[in-house]
C-alpha positions in Angstrom: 0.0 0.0 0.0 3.1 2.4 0.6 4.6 1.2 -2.9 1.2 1.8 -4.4 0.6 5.6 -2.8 4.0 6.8 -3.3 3.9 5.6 -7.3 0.3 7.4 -7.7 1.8 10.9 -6.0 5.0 10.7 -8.1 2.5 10.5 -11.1 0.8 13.4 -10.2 4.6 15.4 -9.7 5.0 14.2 -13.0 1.8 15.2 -14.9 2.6 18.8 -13.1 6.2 19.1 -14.2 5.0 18.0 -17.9 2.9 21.2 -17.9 5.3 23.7 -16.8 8.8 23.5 -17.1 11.2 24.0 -20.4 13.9 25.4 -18.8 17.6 23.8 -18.3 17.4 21.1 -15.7 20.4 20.4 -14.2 21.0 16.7 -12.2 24.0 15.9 -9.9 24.5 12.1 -10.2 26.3 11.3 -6.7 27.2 7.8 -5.2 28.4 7.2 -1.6 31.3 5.1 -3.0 33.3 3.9 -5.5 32.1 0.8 -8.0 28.4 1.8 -7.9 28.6 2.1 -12.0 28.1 6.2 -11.7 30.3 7.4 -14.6 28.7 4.6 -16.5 25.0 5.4 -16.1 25.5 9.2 -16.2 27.1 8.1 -20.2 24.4 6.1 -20.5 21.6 8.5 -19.5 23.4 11.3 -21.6 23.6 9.3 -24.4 19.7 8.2 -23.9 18.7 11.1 -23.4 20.4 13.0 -26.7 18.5 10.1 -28.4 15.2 11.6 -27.0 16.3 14.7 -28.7 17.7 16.3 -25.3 20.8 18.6 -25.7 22.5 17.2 -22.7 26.1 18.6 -21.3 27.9 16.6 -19.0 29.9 18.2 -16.3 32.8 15.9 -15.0 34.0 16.6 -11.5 36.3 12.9 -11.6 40.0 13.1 -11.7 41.2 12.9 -15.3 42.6 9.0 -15.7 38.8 7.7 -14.8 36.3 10.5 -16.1 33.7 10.6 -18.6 35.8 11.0 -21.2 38.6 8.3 -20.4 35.4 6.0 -20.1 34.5 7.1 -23.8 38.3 6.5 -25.0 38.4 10.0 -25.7 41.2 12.5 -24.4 40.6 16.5 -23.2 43.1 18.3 -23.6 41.8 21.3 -21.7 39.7 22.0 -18.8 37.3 24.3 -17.3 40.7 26.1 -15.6 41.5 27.3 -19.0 38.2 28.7 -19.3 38.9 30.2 -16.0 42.5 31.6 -16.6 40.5 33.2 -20.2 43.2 30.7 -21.7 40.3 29.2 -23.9 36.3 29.4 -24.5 34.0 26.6 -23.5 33.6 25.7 -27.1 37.1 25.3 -27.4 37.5 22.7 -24.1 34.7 20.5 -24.4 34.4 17.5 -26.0 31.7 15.4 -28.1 30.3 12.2 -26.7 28.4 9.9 -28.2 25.3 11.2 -30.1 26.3 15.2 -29.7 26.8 15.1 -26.1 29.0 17.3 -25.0 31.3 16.8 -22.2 33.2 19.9 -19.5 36.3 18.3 -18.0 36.1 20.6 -14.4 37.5 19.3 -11.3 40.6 21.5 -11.7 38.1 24.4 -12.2 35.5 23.7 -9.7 37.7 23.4 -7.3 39.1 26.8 -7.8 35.6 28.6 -7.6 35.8 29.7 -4.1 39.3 31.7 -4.8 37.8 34.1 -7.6 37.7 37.6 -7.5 34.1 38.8 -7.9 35.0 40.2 -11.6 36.4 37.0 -12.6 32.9 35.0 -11.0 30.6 37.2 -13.1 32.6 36.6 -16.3 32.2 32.7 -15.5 28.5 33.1 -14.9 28.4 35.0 -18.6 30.5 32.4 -20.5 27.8 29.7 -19.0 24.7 31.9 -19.7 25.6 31.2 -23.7 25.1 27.4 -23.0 21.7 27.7 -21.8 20.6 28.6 -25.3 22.5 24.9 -26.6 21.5 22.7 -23.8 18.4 21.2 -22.2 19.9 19.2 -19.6 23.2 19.2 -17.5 24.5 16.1 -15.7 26.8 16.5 -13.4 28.9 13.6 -12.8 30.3 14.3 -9.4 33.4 12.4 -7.8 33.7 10.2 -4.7 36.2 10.9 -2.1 37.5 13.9 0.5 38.3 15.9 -2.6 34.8 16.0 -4.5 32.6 18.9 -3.9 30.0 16.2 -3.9 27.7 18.8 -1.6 28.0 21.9 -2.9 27.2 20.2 -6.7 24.4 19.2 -5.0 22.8 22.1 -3.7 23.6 24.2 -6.4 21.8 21.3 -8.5 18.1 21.2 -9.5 17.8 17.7 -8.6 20.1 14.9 -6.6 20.3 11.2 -9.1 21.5 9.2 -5.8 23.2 5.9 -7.6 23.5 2.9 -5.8 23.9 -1.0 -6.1 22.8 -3.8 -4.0 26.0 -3.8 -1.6 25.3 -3.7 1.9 28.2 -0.6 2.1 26.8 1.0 -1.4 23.7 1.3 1.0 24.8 2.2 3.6 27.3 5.1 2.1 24.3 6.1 0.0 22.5 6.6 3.2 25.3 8.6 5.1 25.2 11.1 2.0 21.6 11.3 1.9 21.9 12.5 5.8 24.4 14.5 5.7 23.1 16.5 2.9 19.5 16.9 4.6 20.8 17.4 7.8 23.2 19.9 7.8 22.4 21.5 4.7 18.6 21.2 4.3 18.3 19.3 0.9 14.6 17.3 1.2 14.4 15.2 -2.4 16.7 13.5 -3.6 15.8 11.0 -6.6 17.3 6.9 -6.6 18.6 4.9 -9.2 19.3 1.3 -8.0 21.7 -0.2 -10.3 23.6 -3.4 -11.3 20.4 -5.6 -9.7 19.5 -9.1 -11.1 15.7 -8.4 -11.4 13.5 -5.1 -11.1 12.1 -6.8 -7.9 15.3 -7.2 -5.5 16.0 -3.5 -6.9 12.7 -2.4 -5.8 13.5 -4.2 -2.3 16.5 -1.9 -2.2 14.7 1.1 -2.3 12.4 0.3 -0.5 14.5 -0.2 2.5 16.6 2.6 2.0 13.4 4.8 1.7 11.9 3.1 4.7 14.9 3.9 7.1 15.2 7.5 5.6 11.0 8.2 6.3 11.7 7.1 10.1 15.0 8.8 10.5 15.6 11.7 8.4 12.7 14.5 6.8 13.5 13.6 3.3 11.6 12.2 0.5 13.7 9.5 -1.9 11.9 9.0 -5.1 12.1 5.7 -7.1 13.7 6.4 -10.4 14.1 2.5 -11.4 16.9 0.0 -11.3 19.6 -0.7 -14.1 19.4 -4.5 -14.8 23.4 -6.0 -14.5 23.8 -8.0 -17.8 27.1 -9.1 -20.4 26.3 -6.6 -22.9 26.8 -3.9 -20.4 29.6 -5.3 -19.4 31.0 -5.6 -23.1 30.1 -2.1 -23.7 31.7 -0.8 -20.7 35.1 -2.7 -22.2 34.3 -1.3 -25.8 34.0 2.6 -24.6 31.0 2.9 -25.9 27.7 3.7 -24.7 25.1 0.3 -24.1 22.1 2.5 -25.1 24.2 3.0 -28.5 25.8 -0.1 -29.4 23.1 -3.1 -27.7 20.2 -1.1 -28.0 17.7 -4.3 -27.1 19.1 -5.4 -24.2 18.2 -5.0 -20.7 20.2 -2.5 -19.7 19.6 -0.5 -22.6 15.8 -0.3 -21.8 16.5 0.7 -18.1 18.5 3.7 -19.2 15.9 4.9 -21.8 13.3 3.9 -19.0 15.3 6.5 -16.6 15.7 9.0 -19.6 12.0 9.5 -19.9 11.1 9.4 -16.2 13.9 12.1 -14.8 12.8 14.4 -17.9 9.1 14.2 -16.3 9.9 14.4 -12.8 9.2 17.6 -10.9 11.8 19.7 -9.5 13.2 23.1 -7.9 13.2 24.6 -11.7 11.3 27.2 -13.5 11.0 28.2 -17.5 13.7 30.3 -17.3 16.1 28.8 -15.6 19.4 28.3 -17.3 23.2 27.5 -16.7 24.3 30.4 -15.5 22.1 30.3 -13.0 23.8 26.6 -11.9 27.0 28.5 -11.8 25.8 31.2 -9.9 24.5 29.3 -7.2 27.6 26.8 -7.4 30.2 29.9 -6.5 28.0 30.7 -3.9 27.9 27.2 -2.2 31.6 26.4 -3.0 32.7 29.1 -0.4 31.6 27.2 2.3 34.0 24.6 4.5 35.4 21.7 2.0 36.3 19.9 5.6 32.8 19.4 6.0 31.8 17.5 2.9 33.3 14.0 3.7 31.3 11.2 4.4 
C-alpha cells in the first residue's frame, strides 16, 4: 500500500512538471562510494537522453585517468581552468560524446571557484549563460572521495540522481550522503537509481528499504527512479567505450537507461521556465565558499 501511494503521488509530480517547465534542468548524479557504475550510467543516460532529442552537457567533477571521457576513450586536452584563466572558451575545451553530447572536464576548475575575485565570477557566470541557449539538460557527474565537492554540486543542482547497487556498504554510504546532505544543509528530495540488480524486484526491495529507514530517520523524500538490470552486454560495452544505449540497443540495460531518460525528464523539481546554466553556476560559486572539511562522508 506504501509502494502503491507513493507511485500514484510521483504520477501526479510528473503530470505537473510535464505542464510547466522548459527550462535547463540540471542533475547531480552522486554515489556514496566507488564501484556503484556512476560514470557509467550518467554516459548512458546522456547518451539516452540526446536520443530523445535532449541537448545534454555533461559536467565531469572525476580526476582525469577515470572520467567521462577516459570511459569514452576519448582525451581533453583542456579544462574548465583554461576557461577560468581566459586561456580558452567553453567551445574550445569541451568534448563530443556519443550522439552530440558534450562533455566539461572541471575538477581543476570547480575546485578553484571559491578563490575568484568577484569580476572573474561574473565573467564565469556570462560564458555559462551562452550554453543555456544549446543545452536542455546538465549532468553532473560528481566524484567520490575527500576531494569531491559532492555537496556543494548538489545544492547548487536542481535535482540529486543518488546511484546505488545492492552492496550492503553501497547502502549504507548512499545513506550517510543522503543524511548529511538533509541534515546539515537542508536538501529534502533526492531522486534513486538502483543499479547493477538481477531483477526489477530485488532492486525495488532496495529502495524500499533505503526509503523506509530514511521516512523514520531523516525529513527527506527519496523517489524511485528504477533500477539498471546487471547484464554481459553492459559489461561488453563498458570494455568497448562505448555507450550500451548506443551499441546493444535491445538489451536490458539499454531499456533501463531509456526507462530512466523519460522518467527524470518528467519528474518535478526546484526549476522554473527560465532557468538556465548560468544560473547553476551562480548558485555553485555561492555554495563552493563554504568549509570543504565538511563535505566528507
Amino acid at each position: 500500500m506504501i509502494c502503491a501511494n507513493r507511485d500514484q503521488a510521483s504520477g501526479l509530480r510528473e503530470l505537473t512538471a510535464l505542464e510547466s517547465n522548459t527550462g535547463v534542468r540540471v542533475f547531480a548524479v552522486v554515489g556514496g562510494r566507488s564501484g556503484v557504475g556512476k560514470t557509467c550510467s550518467v554516459i548512458n543516460l546522456a547518451t539516452a537522453l540526446a536520443k530523445m532529442g535532449k541537448r545534454v552537457l555533461i559536467l565531469d567533477e572525476n580526476p582525469r585517468h577515470k572520467d567521462v571521457n577516459a570511459n569514452l576513450g576519448l582525451c581533453a586536452r583542456y579544462d574548465l581552468l583554461h576557461v577560468i584563466n581566459r586561456d580558452k572558451t567553453l567551445e574550445q575545451v569541451m568534448t563530443q560524446g556519443p550522439e552530440g553530447v558534450m562533455v566539461l572536464t572541471a575538477m581543476r576548475g570547480i575546485h578553484s571557484l571559491a578563490k575568484l575575485a568577484p569580476a572573474d565570477q561574473e565573467r564565469l557566470i556570462e560564458c555559462f549563460s551562452e550554453l543555456s541557449q544549446t543545452v536542455d539538460a546538465v549532468l553532473i557527474d560528481t566524484a567520490i572521495g575527500r576531494g569531491s565537492r559532492v555537496v556543494p554540486l548538489s545544492l547548487a543542482s536542481q535535482q540529486v540522481l543518488i546511484v546505488l547497487s545492492g552492496s550492503g556498504q553501497a547502502i549504507t554510504d548512499a545513506y550517510a550522503l543522503i543524511k548529511l546532505i538533509s541534515k546539515e544543509y537542508a536538501r529534502r528530495d533526492f531522486l534513486v537509481l538502483v543499479n547493477k540488480v538481477q531483477s526489477e524486484s530485488r532492486g525495488r526491495e532496495i529502495f524500499e528499504n533505503i526509503a523506509s529507514v530514511a521516512q523514520k530517520n531523516l525529513t527527506v523524500r527519496l523517489e524511485w527512479m528504477g533500477c539498471i538490470l546487471f547484464d554481459d552486454k553492459l559489461h561488453r560495452s563498458t570494455r568497448l567505450c562505448q555507450p550500451v544505449v548506443e551499441i546493444f540497443p535491445a538489451s536490458d540495460s539499454a531499456a533501463g537507461y531509456r526507462q530512466l531518460a523519460e522518467k527524470l525528464m518528467r519528474c518535478a523539481g526546484h526549476w522554473t521556465d527560465n532557468d538556465g546554466v548560468e544560473n547553476f553556476m551562480r548558485r555553485l560559486i555561492r555554495t563552493s565558499h563554504l568549509d570543504a572539511a565538511e563535505f566528507t562522508v
